[in-house]
C-alpha positions in Angstrom: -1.5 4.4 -59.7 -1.2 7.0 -62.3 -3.2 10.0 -62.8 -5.2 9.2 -65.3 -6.3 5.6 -63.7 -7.3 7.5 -60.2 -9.3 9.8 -62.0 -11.5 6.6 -63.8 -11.7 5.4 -60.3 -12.9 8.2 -58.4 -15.3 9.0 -61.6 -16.8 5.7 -61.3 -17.2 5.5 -57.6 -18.7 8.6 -57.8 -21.3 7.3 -60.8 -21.7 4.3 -59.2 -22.5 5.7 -55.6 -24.9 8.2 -57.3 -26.4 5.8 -59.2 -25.3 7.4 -62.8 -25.2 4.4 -64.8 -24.7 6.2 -68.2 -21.8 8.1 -66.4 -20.3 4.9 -65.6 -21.1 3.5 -69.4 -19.5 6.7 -70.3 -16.2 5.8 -68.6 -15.2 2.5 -70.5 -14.7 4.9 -73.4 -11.0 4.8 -72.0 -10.2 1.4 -71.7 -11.5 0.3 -75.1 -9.4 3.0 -76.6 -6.2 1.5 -74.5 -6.9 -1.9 -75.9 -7.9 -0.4 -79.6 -4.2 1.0 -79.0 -2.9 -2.0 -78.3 -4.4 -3.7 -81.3 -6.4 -6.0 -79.0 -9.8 -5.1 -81.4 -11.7 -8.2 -80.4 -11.7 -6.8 -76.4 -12.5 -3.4 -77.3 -15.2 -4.8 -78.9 -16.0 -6.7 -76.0 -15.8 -4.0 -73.4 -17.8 -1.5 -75.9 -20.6 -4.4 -75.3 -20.5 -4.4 -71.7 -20.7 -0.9 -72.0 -24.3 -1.4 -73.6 -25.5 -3.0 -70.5 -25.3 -0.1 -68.1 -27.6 2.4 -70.0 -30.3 3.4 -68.6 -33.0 5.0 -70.4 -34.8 7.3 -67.6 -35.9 10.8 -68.8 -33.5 12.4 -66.5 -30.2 10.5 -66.8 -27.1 12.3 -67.5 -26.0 12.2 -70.0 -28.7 11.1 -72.3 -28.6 7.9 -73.2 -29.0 9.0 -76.9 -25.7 10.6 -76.7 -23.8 7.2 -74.5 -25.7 5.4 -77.4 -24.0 7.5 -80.3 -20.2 7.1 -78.9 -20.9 3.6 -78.4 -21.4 2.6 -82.1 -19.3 6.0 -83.1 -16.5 3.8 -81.1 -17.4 0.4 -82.2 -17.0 1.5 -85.5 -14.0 3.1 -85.2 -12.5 0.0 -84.2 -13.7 -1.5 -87.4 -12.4 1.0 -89.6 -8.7 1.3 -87.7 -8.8 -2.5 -88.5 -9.7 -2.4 -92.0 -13.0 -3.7 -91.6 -14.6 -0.8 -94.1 -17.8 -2.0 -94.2 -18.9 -2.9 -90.6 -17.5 0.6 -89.6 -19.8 2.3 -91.8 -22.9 0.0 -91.3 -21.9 1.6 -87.5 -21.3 5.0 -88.0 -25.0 4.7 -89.8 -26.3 3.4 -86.5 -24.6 6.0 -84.4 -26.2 8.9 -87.2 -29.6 7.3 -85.6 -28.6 8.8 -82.0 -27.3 12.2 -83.2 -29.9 15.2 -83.4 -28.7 16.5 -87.1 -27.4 19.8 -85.6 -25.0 18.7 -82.9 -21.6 18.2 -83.4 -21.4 14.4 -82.5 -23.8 14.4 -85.8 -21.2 16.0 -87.7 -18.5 14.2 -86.3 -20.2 10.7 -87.2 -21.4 12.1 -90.9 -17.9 13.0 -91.4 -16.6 9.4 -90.3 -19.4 7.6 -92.7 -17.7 9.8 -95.6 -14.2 8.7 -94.3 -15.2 5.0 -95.0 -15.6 4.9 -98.4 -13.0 7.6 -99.2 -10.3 4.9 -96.4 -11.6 1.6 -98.4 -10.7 3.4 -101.9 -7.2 4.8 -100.5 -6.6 0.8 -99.2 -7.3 -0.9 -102.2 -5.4 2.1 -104.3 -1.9 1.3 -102.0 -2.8 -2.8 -102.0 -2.7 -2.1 -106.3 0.4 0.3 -106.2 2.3 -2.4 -103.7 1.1 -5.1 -106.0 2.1 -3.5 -109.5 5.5 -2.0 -107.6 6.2 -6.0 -106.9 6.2 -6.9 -110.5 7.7 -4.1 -112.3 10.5 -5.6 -109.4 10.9 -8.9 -109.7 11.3 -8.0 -113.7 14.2 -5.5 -112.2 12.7 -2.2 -114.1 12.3 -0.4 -110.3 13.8 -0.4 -107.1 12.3 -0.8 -103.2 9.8 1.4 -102.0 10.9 3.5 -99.2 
């Protein structure tokens, strides 16, 4: 067992033995990232879900559920907008702004990832039109490949 894997297991024995749900919600940050890496979106999404059923709301739970909230859709929508899905990743980031106090830094984080989506879905488009134009200024042979 790697490092990293030993630590998620002794983290959530621990949250689970001490009844820390949001600690354990907390921890399945890491393996949607793993399957985001792996380009497995769909379980990501999935396990960012699951993640939604171990919150608990209580006045004293660490970390506050507000903040487990705002990395849930701050994730979810990252996994939208490393897809390409523009739209659902800003609809979450807007959902995530609803769980940031406007002072912290997870509420500047998440502000400057609903800018990002707009400014990502431009720079898309833009390289779909330069690919597009690039492919018939070729086939008439006036240019060469793209690198």
């Amino acid at each position: 067992m790697a490092g990293s894997e030993l630590w998620e297991a002794r983290a959530l024995t621990a949250a689970v033995i001490n009844g820390e749900r949001n600690v354990a919600a907390g921890l399945l940050l890491s393996n949607a990232f793993r399957l985001i890496d792996s380009g497995d979106h769909a379980a990501s999404r999935a396990v960012l879900l699951e993640q939604l059923r171990l919150l608990d709301n209580g006045p004293t739970t660490r970390p506050n559920v507000d903040v487990v909230r705002r990395m849930h859709y701050e994730k979810l929508g990252y996994s939208y907008l490393i897809e390409g899905d523009f739209e659902d990743a800003e609809r979450l980031y807007e959902q995530a702004l609803q769980y940031s106090p406007s002072a912290s830094r997870g509420s500047l984080k998440v502000r400057g990832a609903v800018f990002l989506c707009p400014l990502s879905r431009c720079g898309w488009e833009a390289v779909g039109r330069t690919q597009r134009l690039h492919e018939r200024h070729r086939n008439r042979g006036q240019v060469g490949t793209l690198p």
